[in-house]
N, C-alpha and C positions, 0 to 999 in steps of 0.2 A: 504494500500500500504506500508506505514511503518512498518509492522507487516512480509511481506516477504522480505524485506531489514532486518529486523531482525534474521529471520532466516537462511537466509544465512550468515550474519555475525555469528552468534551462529556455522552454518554448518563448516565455513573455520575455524575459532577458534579451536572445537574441531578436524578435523581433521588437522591441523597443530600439536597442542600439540600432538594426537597418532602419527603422523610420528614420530616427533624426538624423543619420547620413544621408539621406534619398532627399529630406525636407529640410536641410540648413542649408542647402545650396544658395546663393546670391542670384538674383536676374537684376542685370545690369544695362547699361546703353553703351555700345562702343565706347564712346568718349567718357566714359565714368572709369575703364580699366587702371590706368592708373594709379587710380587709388586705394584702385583692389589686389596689390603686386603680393604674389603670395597667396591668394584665394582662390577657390577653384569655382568656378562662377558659367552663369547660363545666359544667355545674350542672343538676339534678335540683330542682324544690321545687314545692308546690302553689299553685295559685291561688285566693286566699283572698278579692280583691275587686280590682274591674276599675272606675276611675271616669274621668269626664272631665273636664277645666278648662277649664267654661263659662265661666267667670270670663274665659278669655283669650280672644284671637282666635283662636290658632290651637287652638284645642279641642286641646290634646292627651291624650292618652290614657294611663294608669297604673296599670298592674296588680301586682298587691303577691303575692309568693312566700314563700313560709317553709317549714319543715318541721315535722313535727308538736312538734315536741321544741323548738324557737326561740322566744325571744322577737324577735328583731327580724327585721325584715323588709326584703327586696329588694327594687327598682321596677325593674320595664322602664316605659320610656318610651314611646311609640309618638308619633312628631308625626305633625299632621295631614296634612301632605306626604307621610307614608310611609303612612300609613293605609289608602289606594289601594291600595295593594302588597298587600294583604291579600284572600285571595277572599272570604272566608266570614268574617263579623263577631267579631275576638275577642273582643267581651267574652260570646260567647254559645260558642263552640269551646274556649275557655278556663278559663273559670270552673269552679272545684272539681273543676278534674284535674292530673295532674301533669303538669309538661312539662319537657322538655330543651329547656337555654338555653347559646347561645354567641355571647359577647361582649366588650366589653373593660367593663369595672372603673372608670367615675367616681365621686368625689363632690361632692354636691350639698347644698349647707347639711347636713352635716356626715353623710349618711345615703349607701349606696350603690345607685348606681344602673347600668342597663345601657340603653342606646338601642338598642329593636331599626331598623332601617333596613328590614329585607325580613325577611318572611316565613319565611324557610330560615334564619335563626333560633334560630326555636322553634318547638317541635314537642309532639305529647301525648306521653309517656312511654306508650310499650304496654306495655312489660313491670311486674312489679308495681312499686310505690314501692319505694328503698331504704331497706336496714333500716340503723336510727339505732343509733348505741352508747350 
């Protein structure tokens, strides 16, 4: 009998801790990153130009977000190593739509950045864009 008294406390335990992982997430506006360096954060913003740094070896990849209403602008990163990870080419699934992004919050000479690693990521935003104050 003590032994399903156990398990359910085991049960509510780990499902407590995955809620508040799933539900402290941050939803942010491009130009809010930031000040979220360090957070791993969920974000709405459009795709404005998608390039690559031939320049390097490892060609990575750079796609710039913002929202209509921003001046400054977001980078997901894509290296080349995760590149793969991707079915269908983003700079061509991406470009000039919006998407949902989640990630964590670095910067990089002095501008914010998000490394996506996979895919599951980011995604198009289906529903419409949201409305800016």
């Amino acid at each position: 009998m003590k032994t399903n008294y156990m398990k359910k406390f085991f049960l509510i335990v780990v499902t407590a801790i995955f809620s508040f992982t799933v539900f402290s997430q941050t939803w942010i506006r491009p130009e809010e990153a930031t000040k979220h360096k360090g957070d791993t954060v969920n974000l709405i913003g459009f795709v404005t130009n998608i390039k690559y740094a031939t320049y390097k070896k490892d060609s990575s990849m750079f796609i710039s977000l913002m929202t209509k209403n921003s001046k400054q602008s977001l980078t997901l990163l894509v290296c080349r190593s995760d590149r793969v990870k991707f079915a269908e080419a983003p700079e061509i699934t991406y470009l000039n739509q919006y998407v949902q992004v989640n990630g964590l919050v670095e910067i990089y000479k002095g501008k914010p950045q998000i490394i996506l690693h996979s895919k599951k990521q980011i995604s198009i935003a289906r529903e419409a864009a949201p409305e800016e104050e």
